[in-house]
N, C-alpha and C positions, 0 to 999 in steps of 0.2 A: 504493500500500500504506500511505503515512503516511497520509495523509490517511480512508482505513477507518479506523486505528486510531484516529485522532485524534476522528473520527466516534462509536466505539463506547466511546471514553473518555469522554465529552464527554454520551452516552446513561445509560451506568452513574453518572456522578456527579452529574446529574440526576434520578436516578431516587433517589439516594441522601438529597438533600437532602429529596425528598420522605417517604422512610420516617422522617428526622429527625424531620418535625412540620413541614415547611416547605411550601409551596407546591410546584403542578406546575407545572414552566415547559418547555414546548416548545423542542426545539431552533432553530426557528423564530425566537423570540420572544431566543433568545439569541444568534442569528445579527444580528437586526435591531440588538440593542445593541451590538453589536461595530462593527456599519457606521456606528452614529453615532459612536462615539468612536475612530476610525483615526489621530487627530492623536495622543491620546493613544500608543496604542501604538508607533508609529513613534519614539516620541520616550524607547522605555525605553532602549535602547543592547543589547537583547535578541535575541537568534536561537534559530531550530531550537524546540527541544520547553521551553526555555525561554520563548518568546517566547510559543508556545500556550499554557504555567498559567497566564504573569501575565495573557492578555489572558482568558482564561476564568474564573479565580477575580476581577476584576474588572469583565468584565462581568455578571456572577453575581450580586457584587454589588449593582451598579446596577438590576439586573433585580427583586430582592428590596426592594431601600429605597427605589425609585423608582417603582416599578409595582404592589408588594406591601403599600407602607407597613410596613416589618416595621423596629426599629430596628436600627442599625447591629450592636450587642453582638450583638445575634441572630443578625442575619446573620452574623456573623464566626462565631458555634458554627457556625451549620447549616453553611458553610460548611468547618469545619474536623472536624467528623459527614462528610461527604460525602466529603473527600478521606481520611480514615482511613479509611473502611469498602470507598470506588468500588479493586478490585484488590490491595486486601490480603492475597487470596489466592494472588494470583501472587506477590508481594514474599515473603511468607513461606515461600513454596514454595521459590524461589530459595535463601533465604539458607538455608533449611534442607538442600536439597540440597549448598550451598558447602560447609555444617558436615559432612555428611555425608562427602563424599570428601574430604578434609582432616582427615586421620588426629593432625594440630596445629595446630587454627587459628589460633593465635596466630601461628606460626610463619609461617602464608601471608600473615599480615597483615604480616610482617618481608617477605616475598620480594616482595609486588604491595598497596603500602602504600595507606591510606585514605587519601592525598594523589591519588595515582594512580589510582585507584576515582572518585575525583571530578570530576576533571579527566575522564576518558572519560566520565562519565556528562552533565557540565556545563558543560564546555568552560572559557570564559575569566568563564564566569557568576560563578564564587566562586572568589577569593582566598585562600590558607590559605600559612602557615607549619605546619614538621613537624621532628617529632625522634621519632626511633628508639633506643630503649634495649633492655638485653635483657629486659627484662620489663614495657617501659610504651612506647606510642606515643602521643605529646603532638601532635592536630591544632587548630591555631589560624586558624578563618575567620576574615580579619581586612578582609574586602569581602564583601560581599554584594550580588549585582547586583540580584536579587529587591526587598530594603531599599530602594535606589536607585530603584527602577524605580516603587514604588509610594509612596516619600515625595515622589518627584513629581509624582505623579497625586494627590497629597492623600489616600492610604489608608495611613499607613503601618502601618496595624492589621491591614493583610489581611496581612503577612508572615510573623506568626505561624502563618495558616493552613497555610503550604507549610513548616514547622518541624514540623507532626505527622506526615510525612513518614518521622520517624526514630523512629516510637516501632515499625515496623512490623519493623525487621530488631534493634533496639533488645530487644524483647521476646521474640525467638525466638533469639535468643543467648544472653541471660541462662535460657530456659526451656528451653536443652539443656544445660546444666550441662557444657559443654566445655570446662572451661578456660580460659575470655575472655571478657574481660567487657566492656563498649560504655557508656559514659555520655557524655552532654553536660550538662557545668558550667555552661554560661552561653550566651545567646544576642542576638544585636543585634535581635530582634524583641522583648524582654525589657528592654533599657536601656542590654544590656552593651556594652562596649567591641567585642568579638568571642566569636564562637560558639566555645568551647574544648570539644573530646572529648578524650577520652580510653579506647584501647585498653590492657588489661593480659593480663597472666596470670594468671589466676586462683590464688588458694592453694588447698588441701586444704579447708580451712576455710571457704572463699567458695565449693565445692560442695557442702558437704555441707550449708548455708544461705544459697543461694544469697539475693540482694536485689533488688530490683527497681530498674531502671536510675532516675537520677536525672529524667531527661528524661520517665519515667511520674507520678514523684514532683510534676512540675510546681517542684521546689528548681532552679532556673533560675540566682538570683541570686548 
């Protein structure tokens, strides 16, 4: 069953780079990169559905700037085009349904913290520090396995790519005007020391003009 999904993941974000402006690349042709470069991935310290983005958003890569001639800057948009666009509709569906039967979302975020969301979703992948206030959740990535995994493959450009990841639940929180709001301050794909979010409560005032989370804003630093 992983491996379907990871198949039909792997088909959609393929298909995605092409609607970018990018080239079509066979699943084939991205199987073949993978099998030259197995030194590399063995050596990220990565597992599970982890280990699948880095070694796909990297062979991707190589598929594109090696075989494509397309330069790197490029590759890293179409790449980071593909991975926001490939299942954005399940991701938003989700979070929108979370919002939905959570009569306080803020509140669910005090009970089943974005520490803990993460940890199930990533395992030992990322590091964070947390603190719970009654109106402010301060989460501080302060590891990044992903960062890790590809400043030693020599890309540490592609980590950005898997940081567009958040503009997806990011942007259907701030667009249900529930109460809670979701921003990332800063991130180690950016320069910063550690990826800092930040959950609140929303005031009166912050729905009635609501703002668009930082992490859309691209104000990183």
């Amino acid at each position: 069953m992983k491996r379907v999904a990871k198949a039909l993941w792997t088909r959609g974000f393929l298909r995605q780079i092409a609607k970018a402006g990018g080239p079509s690349i066979g699943a084939k042709e991205l199987h073949s990169a993978k099998a030259r470069h197995t030194d590399v991935s063995r050596q990220s310290g990565l597992d599970g559905f982890a280990q699948f983005l880095f070694e796909t958003i990297l062979s991707t890569a190589w598929v594109l700037e090696d075989h494509y001639a397309i330069p790197p800057h490029r590759s890293v948009a179409l790449l980071g085009a593909a991975l926001v666009a490939n299942g954005q509709s399940v991701t938003k569906g989700l979070t929108a349904l979370w919002l939905k039967l959570n009569r306080d979302p803020f509140a669910a975020l005090q009970r089943v913290t974005p520490q803990t969301r993460m940890r199930d979703i990533w395992g030992t992948t990322l590091e964070a520090e947390q603190t719970v206030e009654d109106a402010r959740i301060n989460l501080t990535v302060t590891r990044c396995g992903f960062h890790d995994a590809f400043w030693q493959a020599g890309r540490s450009d592609l980590t950005s790519v898997l940081c567009r990841f958040d503009l997806h639940w990011h942007e259907t929180i701030h667009a249900a005007n529930r109460g809670v709001s979701a921003d990332r301050l800063s991130s180690i794909a950016h320069g910063a020391q550690a990826c800092k979010f930040v959950y609140a409560r929303a005031t009166q005032a912050d729905a009635a003009e609501p703002s668009k989370p930082l992490s859309k804003q691209g104000n990183l630093l």
